[in-house]
mmCIF file of the protein (N, C-alpha, C, O) and its ligand, coordinates in Angstrom:
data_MODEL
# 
_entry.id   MODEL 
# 
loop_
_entity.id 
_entity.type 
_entity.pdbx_number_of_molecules 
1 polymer     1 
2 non-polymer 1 
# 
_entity_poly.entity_id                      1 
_entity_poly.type                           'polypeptide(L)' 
_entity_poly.nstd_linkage                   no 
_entity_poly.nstd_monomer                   no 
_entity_poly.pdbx_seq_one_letter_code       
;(UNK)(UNK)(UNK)(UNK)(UNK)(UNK)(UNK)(UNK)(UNK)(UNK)(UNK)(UNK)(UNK)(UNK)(UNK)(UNK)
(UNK)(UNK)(UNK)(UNK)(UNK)(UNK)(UNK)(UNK)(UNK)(UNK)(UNK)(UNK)(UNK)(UNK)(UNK)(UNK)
(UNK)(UNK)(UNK)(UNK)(UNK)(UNK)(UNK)(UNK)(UNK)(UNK)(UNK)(UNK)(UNK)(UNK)(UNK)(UNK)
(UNK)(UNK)(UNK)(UNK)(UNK)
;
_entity_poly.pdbx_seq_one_letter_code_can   XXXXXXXXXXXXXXXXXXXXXXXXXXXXXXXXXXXXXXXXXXXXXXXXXXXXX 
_entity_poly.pdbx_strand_id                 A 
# 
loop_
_entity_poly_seq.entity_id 
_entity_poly_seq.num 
_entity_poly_seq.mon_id 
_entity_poly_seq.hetero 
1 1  UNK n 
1 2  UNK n 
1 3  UNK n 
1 4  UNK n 
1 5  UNK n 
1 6  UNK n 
1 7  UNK n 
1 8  UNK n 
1 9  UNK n 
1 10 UNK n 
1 11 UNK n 
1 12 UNK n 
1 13 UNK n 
1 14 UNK n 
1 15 UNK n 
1 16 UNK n 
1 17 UNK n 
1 18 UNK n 
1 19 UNK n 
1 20 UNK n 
1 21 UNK n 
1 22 UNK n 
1 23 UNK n 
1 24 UNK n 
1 25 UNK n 
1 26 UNK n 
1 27 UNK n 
1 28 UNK n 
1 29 UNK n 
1 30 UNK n 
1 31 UNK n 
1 32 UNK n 
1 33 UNK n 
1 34 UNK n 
1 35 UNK n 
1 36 UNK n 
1 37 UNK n 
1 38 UNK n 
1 39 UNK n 
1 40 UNK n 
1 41 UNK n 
1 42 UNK n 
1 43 UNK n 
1 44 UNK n 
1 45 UNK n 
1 46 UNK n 
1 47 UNK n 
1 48 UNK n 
1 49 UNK n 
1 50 UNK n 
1 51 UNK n 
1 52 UNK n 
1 53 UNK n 
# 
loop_
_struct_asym.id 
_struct_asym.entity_id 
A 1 
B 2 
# 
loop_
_chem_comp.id 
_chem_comp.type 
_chem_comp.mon_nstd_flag 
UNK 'L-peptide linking' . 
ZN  non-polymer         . 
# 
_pdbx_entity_nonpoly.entity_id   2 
_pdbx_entity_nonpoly.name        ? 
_pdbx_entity_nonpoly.comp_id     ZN 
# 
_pdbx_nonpoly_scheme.asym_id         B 
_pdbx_nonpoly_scheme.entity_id       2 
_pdbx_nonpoly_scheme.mon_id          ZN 
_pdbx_nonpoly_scheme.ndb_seq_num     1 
_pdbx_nonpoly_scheme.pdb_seq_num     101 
_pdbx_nonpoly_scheme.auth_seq_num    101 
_pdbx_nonpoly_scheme.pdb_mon_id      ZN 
_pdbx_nonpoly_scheme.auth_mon_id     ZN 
_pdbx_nonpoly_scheme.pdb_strand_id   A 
_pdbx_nonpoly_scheme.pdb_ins_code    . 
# 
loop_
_atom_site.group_PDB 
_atom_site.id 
_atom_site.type_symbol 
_atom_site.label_atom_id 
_atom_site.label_alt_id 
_atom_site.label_comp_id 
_atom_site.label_asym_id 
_atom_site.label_entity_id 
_atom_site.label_seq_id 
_atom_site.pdbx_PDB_ins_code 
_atom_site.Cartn_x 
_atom_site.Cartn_y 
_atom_site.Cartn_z 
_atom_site.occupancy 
_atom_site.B_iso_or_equiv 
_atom_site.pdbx_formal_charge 
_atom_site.auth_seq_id 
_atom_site.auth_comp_id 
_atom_site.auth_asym_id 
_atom_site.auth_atom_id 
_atom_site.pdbx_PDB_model_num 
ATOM   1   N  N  . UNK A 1 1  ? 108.346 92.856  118.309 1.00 0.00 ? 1   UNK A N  1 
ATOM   2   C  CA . UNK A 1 1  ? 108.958 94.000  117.622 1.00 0.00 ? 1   UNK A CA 1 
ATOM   3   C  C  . UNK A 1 1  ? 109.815 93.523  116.454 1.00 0.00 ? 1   UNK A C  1 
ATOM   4   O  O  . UNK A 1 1  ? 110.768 92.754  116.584 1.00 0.00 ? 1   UNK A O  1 
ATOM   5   N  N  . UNK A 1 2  ? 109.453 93.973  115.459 1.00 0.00 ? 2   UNK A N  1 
ATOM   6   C  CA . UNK A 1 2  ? 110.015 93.660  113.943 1.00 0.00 ? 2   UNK A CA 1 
ATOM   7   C  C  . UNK A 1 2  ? 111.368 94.998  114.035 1.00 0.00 ? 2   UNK A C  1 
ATOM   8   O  O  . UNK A 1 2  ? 111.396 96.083  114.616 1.00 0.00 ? 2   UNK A O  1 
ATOM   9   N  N  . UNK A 1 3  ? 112.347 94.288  113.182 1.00 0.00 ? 3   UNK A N  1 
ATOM   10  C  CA . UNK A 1 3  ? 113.012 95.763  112.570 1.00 0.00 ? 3   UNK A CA 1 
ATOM   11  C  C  . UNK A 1 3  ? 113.352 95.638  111.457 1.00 0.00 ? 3   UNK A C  1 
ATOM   12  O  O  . UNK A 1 3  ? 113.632 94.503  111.070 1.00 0.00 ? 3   UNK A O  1 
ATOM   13  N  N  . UNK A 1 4  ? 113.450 96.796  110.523 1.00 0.00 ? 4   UNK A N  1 
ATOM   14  C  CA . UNK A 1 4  ? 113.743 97.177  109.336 1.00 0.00 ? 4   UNK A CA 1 
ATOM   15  C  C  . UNK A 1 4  ? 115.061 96.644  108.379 1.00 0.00 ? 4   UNK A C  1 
ATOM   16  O  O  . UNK A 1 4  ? 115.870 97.572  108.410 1.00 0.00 ? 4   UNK A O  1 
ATOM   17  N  N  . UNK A 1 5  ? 115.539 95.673  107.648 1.00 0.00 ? 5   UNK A N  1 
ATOM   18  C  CA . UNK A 1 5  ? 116.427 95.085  107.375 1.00 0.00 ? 5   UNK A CA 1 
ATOM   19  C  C  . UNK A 1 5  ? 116.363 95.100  105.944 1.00 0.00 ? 5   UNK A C  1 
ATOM   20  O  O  . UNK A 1 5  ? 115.376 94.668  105.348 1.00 0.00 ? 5   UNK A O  1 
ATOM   21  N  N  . UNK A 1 6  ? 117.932 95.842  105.034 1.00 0.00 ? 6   UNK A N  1 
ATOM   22  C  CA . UNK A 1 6  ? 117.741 96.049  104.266 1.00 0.00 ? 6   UNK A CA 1 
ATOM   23  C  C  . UNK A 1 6  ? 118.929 94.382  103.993 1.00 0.00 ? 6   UNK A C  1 
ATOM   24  O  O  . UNK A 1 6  ? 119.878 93.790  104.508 1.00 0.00 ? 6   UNK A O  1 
ATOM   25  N  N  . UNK A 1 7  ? 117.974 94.314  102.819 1.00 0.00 ? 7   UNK A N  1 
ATOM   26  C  CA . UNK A 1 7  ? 118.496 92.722  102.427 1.00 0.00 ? 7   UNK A CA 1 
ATOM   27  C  C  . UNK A 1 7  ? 118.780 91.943  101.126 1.00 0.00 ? 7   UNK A C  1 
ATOM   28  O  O  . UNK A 1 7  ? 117.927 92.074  100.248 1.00 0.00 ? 7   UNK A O  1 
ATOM   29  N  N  . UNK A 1 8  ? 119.872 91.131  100.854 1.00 0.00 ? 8   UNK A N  1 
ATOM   30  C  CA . UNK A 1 8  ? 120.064 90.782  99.730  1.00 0.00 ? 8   UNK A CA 1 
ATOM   31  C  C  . UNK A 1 8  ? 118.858 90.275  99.096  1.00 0.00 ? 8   UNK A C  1 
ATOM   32  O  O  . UNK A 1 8  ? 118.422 89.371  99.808  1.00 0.00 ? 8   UNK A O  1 
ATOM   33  N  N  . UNK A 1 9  ? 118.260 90.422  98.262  1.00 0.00 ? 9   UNK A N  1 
ATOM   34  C  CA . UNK A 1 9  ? 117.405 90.238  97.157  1.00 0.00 ? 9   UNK A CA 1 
ATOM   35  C  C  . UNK A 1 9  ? 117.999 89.037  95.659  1.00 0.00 ? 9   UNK A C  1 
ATOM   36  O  O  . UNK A 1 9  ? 118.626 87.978  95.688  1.00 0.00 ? 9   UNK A O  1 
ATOM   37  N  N  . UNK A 1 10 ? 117.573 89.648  94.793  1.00 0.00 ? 10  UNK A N  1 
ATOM   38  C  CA . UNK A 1 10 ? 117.736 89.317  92.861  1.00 0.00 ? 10  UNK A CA 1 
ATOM   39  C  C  . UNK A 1 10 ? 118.931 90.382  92.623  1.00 0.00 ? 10  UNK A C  1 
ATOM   40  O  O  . UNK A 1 10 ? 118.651 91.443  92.065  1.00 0.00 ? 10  UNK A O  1 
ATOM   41  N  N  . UNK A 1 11 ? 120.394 90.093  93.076  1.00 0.00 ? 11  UNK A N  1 
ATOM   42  C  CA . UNK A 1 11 ? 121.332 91.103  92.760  1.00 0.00 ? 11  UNK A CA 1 
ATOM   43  C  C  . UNK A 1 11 ? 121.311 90.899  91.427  1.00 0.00 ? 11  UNK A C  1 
ATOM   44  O  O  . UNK A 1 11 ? 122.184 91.689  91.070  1.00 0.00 ? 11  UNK A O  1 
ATOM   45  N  N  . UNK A 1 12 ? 120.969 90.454  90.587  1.00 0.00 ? 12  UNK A N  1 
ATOM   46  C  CA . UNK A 1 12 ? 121.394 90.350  89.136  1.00 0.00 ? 12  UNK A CA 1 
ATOM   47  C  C  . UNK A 1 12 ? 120.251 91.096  88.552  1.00 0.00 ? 12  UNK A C  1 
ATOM   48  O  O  . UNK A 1 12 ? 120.135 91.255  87.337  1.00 0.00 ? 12  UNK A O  1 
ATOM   49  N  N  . UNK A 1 13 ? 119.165 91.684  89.678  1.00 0.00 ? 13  UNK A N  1 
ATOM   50  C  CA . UNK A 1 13 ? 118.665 92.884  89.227  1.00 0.00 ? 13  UNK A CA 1 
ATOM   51  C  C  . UNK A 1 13 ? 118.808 94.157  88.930  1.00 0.00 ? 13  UNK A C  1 
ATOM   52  O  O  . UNK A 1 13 ? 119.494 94.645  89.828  1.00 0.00 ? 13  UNK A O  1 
ATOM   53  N  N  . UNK A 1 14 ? 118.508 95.021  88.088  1.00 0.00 ? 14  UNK A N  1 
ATOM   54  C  CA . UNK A 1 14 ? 118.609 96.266  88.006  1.00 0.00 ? 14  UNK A CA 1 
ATOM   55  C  C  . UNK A 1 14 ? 117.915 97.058  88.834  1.00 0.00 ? 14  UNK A C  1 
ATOM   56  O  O  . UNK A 1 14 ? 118.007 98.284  88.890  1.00 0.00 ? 14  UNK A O  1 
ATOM   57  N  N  . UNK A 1 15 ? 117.273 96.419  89.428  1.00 0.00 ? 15  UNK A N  1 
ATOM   58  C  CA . UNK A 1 15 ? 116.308 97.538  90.413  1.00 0.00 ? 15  UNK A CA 1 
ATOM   59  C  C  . UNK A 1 15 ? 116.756 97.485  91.922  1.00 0.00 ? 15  UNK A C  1 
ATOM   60  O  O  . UNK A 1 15 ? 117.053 96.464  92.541  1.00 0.00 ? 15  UNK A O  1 
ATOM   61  N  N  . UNK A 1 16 ? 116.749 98.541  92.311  1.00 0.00 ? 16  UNK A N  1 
ATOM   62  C  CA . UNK A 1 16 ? 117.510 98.703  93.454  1.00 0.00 ? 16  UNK A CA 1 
ATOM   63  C  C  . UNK A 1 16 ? 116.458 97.797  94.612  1.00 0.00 ? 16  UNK A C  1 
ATOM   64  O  O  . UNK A 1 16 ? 116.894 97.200  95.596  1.00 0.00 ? 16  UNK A O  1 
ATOM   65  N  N  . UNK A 1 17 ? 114.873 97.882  94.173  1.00 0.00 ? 17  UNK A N  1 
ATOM   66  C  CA . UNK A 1 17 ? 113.792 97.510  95.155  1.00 0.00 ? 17  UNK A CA 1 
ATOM   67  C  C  . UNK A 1 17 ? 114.293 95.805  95.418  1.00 0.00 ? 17  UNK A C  1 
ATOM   68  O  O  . UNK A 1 17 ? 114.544 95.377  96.544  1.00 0.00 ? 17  UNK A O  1 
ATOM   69  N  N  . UNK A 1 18 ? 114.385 94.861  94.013  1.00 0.00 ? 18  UNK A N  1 
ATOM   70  C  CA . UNK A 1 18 ? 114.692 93.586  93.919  1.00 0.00 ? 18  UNK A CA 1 
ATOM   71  C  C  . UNK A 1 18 ? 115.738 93.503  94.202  1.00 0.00 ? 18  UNK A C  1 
ATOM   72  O  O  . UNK A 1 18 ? 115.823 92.759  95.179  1.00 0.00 ? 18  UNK A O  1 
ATOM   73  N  N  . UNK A 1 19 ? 117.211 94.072  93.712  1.00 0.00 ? 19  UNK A N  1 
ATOM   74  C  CA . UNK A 1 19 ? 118.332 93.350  94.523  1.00 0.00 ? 19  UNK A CA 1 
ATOM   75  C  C  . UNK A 1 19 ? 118.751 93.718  95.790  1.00 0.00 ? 19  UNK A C  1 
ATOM   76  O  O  . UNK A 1 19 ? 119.729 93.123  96.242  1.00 0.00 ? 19  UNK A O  1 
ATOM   77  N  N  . UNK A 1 20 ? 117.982 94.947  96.751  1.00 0.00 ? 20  UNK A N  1 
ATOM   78  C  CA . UNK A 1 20 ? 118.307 95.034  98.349  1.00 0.00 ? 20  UNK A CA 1 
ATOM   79  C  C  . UNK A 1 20 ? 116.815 95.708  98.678  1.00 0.00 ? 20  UNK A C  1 
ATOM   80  O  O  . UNK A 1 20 ? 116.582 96.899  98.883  1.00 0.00 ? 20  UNK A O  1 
ATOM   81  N  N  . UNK A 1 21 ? 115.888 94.605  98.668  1.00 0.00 ? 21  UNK A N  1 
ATOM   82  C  CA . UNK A 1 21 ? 114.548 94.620  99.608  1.00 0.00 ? 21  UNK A CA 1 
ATOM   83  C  C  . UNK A 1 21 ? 114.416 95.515  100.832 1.00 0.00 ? 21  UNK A C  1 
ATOM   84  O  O  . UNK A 1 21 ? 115.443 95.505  101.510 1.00 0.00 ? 21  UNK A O  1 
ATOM   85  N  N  . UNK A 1 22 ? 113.868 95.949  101.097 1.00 0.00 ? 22  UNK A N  1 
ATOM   86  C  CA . UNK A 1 22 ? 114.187 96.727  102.215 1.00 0.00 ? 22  UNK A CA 1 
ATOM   87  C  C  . UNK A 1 22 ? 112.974 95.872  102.991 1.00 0.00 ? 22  UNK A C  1 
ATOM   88  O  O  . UNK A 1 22 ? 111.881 95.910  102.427 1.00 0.00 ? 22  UNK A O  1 
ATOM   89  N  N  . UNK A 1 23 ? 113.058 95.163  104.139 1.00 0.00 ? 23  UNK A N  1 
ATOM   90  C  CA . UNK A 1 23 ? 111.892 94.691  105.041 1.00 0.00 ? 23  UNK A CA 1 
ATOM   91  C  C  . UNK A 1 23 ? 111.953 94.195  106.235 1.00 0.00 ? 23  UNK A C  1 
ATOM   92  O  O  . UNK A 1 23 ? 112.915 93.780  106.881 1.00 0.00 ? 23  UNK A O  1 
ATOM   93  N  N  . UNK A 1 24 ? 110.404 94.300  106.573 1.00 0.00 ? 24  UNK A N  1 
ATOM   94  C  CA . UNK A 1 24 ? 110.018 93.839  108.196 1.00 0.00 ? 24  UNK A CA 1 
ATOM   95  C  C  . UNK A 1 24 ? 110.338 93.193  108.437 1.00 0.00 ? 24  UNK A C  1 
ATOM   96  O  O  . UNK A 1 24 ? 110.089 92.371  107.555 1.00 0.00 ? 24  UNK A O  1 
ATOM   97  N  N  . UNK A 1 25 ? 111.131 92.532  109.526 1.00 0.00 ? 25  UNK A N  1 
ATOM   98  C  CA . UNK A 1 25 ? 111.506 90.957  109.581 1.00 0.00 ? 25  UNK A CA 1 
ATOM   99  C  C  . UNK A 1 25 ? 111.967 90.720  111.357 1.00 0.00 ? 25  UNK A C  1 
ATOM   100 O  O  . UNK A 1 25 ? 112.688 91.367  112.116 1.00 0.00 ? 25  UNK A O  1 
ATOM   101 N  N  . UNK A 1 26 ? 111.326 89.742  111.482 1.00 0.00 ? 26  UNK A N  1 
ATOM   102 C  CA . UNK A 1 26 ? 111.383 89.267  113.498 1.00 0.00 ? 26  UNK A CA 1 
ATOM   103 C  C  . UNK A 1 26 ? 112.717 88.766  113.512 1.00 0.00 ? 26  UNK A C  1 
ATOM   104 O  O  . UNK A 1 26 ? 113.331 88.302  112.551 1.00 0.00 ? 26  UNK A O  1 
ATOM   105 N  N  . UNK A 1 27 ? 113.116 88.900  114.701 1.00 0.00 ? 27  UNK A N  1 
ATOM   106 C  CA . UNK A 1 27 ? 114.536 87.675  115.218 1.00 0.00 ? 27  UNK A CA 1 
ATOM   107 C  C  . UNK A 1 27 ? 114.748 86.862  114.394 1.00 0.00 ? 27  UNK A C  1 
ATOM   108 O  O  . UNK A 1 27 ? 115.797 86.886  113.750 1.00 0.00 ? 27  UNK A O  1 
ATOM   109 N  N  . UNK A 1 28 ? 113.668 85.804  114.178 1.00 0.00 ? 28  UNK A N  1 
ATOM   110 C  CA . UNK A 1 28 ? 113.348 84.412  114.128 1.00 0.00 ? 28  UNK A CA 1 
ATOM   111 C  C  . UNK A 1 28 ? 114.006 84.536  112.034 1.00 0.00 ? 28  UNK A C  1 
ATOM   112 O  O  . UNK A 1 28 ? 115.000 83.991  111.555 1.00 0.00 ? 28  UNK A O  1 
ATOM   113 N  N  . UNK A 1 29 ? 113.081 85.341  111.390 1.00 0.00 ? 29  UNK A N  1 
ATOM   114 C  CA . UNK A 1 29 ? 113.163 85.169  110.283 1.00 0.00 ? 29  UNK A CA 1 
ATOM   115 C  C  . UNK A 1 29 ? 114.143 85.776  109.731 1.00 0.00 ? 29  UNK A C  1 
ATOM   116 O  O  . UNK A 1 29 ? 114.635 85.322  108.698 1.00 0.00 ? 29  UNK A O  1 
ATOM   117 N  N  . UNK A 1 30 ? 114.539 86.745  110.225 1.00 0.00 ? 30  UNK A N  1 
ATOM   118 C  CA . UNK A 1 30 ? 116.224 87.362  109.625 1.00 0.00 ? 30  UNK A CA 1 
ATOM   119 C  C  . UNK A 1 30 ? 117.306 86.496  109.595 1.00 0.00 ? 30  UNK A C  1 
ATOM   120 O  O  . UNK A 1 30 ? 118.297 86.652  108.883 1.00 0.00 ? 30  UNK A O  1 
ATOM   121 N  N  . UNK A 1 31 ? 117.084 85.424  110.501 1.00 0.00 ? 31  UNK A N  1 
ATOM   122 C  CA . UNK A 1 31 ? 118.080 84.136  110.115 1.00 0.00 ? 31  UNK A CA 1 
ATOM   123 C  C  . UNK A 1 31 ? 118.299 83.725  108.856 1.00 0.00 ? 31  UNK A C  1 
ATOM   124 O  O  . UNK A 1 31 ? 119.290 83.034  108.619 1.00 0.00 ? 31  UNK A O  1 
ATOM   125 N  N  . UNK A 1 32 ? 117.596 84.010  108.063 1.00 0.00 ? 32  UNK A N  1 
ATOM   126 C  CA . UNK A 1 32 ? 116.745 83.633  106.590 1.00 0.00 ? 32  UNK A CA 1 
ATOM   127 C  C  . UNK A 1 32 ? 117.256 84.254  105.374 1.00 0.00 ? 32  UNK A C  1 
ATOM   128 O  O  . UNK A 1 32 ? 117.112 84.023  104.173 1.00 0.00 ? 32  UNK A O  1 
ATOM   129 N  N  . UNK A 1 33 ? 118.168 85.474  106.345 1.00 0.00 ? 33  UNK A N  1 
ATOM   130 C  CA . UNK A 1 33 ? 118.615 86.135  104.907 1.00 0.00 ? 33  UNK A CA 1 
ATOM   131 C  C  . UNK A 1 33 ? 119.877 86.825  105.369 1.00 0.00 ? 33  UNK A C  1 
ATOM   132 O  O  . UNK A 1 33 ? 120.532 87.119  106.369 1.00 0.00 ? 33  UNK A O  1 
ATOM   133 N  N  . UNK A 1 34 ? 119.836 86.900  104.175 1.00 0.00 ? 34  UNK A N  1 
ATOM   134 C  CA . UNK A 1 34 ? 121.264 88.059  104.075 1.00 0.00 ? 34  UNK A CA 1 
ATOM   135 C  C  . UNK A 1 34 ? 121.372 89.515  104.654 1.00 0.00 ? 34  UNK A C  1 
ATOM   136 O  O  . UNK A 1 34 ? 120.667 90.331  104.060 1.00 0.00 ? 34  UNK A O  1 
ATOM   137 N  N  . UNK A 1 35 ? 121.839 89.816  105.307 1.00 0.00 ? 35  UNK A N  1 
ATOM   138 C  CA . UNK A 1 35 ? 121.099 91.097  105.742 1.00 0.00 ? 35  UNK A CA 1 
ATOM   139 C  C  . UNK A 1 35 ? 122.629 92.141  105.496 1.00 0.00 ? 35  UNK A C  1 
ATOM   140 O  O  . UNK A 1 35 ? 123.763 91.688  105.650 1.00 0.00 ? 35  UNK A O  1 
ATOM   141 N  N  . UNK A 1 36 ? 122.362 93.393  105.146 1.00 0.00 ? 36  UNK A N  1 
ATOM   142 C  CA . UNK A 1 36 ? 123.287 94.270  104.535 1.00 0.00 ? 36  UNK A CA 1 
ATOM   143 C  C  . UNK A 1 36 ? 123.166 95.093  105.413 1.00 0.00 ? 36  UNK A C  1 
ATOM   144 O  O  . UNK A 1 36 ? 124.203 95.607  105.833 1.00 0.00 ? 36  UNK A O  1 
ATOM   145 N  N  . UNK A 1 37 ? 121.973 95.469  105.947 1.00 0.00 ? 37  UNK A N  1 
ATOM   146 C  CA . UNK A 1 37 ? 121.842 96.769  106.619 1.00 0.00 ? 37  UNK A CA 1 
ATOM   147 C  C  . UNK A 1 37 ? 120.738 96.503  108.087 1.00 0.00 ? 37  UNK A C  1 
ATOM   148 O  O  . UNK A 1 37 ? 119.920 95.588  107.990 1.00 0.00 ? 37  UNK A O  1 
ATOM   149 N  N  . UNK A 1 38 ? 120.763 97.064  108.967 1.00 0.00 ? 38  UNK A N  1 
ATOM   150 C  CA . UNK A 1 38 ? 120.163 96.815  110.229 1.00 0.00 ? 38  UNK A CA 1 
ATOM   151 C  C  . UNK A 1 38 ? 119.126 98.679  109.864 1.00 0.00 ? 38  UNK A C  1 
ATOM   152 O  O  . UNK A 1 38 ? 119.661 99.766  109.644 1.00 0.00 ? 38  UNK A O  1 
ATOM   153 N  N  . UNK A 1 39 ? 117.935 98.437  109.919 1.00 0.00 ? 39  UNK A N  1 
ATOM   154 C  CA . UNK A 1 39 ? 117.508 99.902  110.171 1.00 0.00 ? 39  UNK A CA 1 
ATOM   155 C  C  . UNK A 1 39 ? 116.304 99.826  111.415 1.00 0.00 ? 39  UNK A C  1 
ATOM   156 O  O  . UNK A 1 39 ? 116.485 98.879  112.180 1.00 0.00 ? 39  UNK A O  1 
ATOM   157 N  N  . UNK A 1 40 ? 115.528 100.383 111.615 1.00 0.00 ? 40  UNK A N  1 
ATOM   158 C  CA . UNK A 1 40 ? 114.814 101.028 112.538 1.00 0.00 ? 40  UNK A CA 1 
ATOM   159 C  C  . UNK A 1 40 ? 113.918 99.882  112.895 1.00 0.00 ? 40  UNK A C  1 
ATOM   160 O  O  . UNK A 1 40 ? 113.513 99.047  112.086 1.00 0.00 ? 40  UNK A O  1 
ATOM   161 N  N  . UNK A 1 41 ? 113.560 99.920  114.565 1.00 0.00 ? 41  UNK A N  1 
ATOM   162 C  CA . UNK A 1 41 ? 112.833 99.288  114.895 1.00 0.00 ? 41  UNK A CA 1 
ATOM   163 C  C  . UNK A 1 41 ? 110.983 99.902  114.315 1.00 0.00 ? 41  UNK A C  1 
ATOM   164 O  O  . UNK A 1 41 ? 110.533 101.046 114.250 1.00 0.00 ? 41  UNK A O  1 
ATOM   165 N  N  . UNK A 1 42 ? 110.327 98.547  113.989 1.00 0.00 ? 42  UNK A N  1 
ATOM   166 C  CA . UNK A 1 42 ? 108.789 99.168  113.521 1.00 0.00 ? 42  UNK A CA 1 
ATOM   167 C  C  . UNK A 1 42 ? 107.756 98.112  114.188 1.00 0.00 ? 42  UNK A C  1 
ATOM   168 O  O  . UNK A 1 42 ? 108.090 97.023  114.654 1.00 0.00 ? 42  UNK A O  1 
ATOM   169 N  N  . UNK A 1 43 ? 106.591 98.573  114.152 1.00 0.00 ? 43  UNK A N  1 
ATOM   170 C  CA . UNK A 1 43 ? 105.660 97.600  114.508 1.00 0.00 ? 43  UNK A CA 1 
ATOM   171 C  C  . UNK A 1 43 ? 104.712 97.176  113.343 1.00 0.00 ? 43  UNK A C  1 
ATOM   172 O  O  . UNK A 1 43 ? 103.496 97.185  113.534 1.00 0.00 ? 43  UNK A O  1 
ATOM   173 N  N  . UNK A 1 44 ? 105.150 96.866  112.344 1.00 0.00 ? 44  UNK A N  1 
ATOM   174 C  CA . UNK A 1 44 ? 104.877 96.104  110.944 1.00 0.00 ? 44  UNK A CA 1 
ATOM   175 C  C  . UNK A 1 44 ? 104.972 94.953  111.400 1.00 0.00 ? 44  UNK A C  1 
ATOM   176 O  O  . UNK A 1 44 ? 105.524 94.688  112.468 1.00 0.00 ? 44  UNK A O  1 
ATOM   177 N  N  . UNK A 1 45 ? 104.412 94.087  110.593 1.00 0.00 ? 45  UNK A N  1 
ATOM   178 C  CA . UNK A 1 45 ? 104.346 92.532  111.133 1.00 0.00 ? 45  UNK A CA 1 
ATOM   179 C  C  . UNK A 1 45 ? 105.217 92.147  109.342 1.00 0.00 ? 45  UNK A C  1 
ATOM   180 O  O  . UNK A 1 45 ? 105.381 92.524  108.182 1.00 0.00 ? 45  UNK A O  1 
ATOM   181 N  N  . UNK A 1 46 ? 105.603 90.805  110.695 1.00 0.00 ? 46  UNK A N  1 
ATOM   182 C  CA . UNK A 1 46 ? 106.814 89.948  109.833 1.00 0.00 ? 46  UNK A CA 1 
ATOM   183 C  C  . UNK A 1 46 ? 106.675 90.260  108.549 1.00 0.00 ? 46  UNK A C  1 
ATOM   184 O  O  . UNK A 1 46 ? 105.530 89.965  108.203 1.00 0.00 ? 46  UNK A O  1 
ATOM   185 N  N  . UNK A 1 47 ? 107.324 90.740  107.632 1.00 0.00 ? 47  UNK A N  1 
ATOM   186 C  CA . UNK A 1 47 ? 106.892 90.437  105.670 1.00 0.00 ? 47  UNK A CA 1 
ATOM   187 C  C  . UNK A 1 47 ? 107.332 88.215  105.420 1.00 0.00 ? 47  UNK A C  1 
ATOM   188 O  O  . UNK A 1 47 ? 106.842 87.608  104.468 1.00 0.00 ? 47  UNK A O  1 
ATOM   189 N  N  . UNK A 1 48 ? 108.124 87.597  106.323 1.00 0.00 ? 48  UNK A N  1 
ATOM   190 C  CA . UNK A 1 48 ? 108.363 86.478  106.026 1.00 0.00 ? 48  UNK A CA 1 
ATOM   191 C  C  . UNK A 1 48 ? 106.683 85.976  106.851 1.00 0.00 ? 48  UNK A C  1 
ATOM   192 O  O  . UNK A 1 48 ? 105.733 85.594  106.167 1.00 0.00 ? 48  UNK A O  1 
ATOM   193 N  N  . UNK A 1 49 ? 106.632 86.069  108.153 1.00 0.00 ? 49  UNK A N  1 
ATOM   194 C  CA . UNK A 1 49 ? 105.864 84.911  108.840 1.00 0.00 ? 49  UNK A CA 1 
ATOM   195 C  C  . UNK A 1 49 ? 104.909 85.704  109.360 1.00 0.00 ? 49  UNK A C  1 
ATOM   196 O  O  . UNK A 1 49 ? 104.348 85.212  110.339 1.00 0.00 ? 49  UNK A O  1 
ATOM   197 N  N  . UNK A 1 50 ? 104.530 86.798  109.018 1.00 0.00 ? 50  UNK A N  1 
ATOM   198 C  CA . UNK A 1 50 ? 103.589 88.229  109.650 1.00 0.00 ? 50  UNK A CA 1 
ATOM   199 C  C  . UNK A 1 50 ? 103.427 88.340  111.086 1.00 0.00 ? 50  UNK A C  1 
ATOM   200 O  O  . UNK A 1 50 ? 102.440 88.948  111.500 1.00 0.00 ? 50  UNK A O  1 
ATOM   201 N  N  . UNK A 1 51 ? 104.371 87.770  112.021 1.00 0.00 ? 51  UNK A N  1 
ATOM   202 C  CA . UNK A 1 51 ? 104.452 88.263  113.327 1.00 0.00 ? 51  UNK A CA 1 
ATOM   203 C  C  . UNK A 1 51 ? 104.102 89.649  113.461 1.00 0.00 ? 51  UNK A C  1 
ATOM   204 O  O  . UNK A 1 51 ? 104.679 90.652  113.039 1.00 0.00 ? 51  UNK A O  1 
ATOM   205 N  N  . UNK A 1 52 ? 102.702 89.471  114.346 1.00 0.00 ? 52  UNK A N  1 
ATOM   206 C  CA . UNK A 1 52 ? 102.829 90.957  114.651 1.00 0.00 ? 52  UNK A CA 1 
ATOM   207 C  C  . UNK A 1 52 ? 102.921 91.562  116.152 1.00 0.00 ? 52  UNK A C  1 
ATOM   208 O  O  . UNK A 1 52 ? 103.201 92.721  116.460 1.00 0.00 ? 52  UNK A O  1 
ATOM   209 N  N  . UNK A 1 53 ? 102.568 90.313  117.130 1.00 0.00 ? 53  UNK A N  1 
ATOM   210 C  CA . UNK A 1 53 ? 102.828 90.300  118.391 1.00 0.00 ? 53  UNK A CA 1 
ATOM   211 C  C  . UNK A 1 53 ? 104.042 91.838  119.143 1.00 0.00 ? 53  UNK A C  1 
ATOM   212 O  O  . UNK A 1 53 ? 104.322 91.873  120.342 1.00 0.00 ? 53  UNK A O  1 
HETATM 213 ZN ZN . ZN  B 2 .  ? 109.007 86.352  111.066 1.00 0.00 2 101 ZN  A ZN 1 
# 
């Protein structure tokens, strides 16, 4: 089970998509980032390592 993690990105972007990514991400790979926001559990596979188990 992946969940929804909205996440530091390219802040020196203007686009809201590049500087807080919104993505799939396992246990394992959210270690990996910055994370701003916790959202909904999904069954999307990893966007880092495509866990889809
Ligand atoms: Zn992963």
């Amino acid at each position: 089970m992946r969940k929804f993690y909205t996440t530091e990105g390219n802040t020196s972007s203007k686009k809201q998509k590049e500087a807080y990514p919104i993505l799939a991400l396992c246990e394992k790979c959210v270690t990996e980032y910055i994370v701003i926001s916790e959202g909904d559990r999904t069954y999307d596979e990893c966007a880092k390592c495509g866990a889809s188990d």
